[in-house]
C-alpha positions in Angstrom: 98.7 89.2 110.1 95.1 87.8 109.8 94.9 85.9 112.5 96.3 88.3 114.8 94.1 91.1 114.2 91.3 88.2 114.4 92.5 87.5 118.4 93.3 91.3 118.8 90.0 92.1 117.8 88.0 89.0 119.8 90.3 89.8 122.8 89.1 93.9 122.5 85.6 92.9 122.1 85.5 91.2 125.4 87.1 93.8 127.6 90.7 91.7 127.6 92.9 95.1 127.1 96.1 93.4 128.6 95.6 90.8 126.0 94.9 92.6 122.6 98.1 94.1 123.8 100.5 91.6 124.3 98.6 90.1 120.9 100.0 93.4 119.2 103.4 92.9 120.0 103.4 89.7 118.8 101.8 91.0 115.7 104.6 93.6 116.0 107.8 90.6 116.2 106.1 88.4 113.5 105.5 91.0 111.0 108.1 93.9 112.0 108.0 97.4 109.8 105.1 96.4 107.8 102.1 99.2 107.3 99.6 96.5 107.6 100.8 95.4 111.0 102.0 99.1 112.2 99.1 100.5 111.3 97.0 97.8 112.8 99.0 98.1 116.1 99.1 101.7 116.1 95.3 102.0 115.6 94.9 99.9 118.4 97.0 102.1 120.6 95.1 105.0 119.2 91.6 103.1 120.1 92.7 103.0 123.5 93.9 106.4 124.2 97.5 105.9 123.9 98.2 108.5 121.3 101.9 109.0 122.2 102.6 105.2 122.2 100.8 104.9 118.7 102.8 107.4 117.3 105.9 106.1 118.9 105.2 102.7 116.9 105.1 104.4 113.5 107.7 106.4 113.8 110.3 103.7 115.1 108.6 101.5 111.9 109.5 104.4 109.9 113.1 105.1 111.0 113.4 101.4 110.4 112.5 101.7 106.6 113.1 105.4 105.6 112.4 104.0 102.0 108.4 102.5 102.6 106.2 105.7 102.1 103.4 104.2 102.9 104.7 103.4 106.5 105.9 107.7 106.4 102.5 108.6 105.5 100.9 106.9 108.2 102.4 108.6 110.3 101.1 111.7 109.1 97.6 110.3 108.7 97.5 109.9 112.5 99.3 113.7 113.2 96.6 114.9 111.4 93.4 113.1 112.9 95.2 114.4 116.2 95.8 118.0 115.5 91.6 117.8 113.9 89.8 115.9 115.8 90.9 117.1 119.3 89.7 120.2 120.8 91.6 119.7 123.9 95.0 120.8 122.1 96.2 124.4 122.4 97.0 126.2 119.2 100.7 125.2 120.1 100.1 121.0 120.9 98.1 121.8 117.3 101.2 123.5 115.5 103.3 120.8 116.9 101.3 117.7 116.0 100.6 119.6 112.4 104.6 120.4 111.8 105.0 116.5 112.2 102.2 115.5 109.9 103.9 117.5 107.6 107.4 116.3 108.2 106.3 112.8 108.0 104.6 113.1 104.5 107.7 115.3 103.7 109.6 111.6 104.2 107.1 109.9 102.1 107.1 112.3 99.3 111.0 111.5 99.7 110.6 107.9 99.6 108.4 108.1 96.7 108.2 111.9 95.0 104.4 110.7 93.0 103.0 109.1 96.1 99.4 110.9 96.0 98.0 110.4 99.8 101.0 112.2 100.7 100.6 115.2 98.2 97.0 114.9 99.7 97.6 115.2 103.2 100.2 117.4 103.1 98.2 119.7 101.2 95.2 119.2 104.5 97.9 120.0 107.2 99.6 123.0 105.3 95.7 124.4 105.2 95.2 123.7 108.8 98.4 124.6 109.6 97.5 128.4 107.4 94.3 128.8 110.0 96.7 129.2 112.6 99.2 131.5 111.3 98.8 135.0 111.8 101.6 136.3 109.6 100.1 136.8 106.6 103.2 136.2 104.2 103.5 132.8 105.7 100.1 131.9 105.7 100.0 133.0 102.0 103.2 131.1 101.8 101.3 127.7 103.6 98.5 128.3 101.1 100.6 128.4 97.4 102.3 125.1 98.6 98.7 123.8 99.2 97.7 125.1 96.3 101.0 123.4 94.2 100.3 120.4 96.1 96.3 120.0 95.4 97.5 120.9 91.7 99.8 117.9 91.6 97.7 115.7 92.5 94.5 116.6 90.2 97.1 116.4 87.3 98.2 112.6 88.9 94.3 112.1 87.9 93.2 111.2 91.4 90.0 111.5 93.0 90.4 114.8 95.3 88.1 114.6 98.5 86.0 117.9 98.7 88.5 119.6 100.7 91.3 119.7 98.1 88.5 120.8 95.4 87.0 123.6 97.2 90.4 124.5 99.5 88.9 127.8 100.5 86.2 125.9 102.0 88.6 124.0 104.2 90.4 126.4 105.7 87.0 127.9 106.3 85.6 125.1 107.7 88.7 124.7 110.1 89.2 127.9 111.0 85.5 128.0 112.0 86.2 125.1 114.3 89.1 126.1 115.6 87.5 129.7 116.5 84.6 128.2 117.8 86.7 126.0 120.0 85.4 123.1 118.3 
């Protein structure tokens, strides 16, 4: 897997687009279904503005191996840089990419019930997702999940970033951005 992110990365670096990509689907045949060479290839579709075709990869390498959580997760890692990171989306493309952030941490948290990114990032996108709801019940719905969620995962011992330790601040924070069209 080495080498071929080595090439891929040579091959990007001098403007050889065509050839990082034909690199990643060799990457893709030698090492099928594996996070290290999905997410490599994905990130490289990602890098290149090919969003759709990024997620495409990780969810085929996920319906592949419904069992590897870290493959599921993934996924959702990339749903959610979409849905924050890009102020072009409507408040429906952001529902949409956040419901499948979700999901896919959903199959993770299937795969592997004590798998703590997921509980992590699942808590983030049910937050983000809460900005955008304007019924309150199910925002206050979205928010006790988050909350459970965030608890689990303190009580796992891990290191929360500051959004899962002050949550309040992160749905202020988003909802800030979002009504500021940031």
């Amino acid at each position: 897997i080495d080498l071929y992110l080595q090439l891929m990365r040579l091959q990007e670096s001098r403007g050889a687009a065509s050839d990082a990509d034909a690199t990643m689907q060799a990457l893709q045949r030698a090492a099928p279904n594996t996070p290290e060479a999905t997410g490599a290839v994905a990130g490289f579709y990602a890098r290149n503005g090919q969003f759709d075709r990024a997620v495409a990869t990780l969810e085929a390498a996920g319906t592949a191996n419904p069992s590897n959580a870290e493959i599921q997760q993934l996924a959702a890692t990339f749903y959610w840089e979409k849905a924050f990171k890009d102020q072009s989306l409507s408040s429906e493309e952001k529902l949409r990419y956040l419901d499948s952030g979700i999901a896919a941490s959903d199959r993770a948290l299937s795969a592997r019930p004590d798998y703590s990114d997921a509980l992590v990032y699942k808590n983030i996108l049910l937050r983000m997702k809460a900005t955008l709801e304007t019924d309150p019940a199910a925002k206050r719905a979205m928010l006790a999940e988050a909350d459970a969620l965030r608890k689990e995962a303190k009580e796992k011992g891990e290191a929360l970033p500051p959004e899962m330790e002050y949550p309040d601040l992160a749905v202020n924070f988003t909802a800030g951005m979002n009504a500021a069209g940031i």
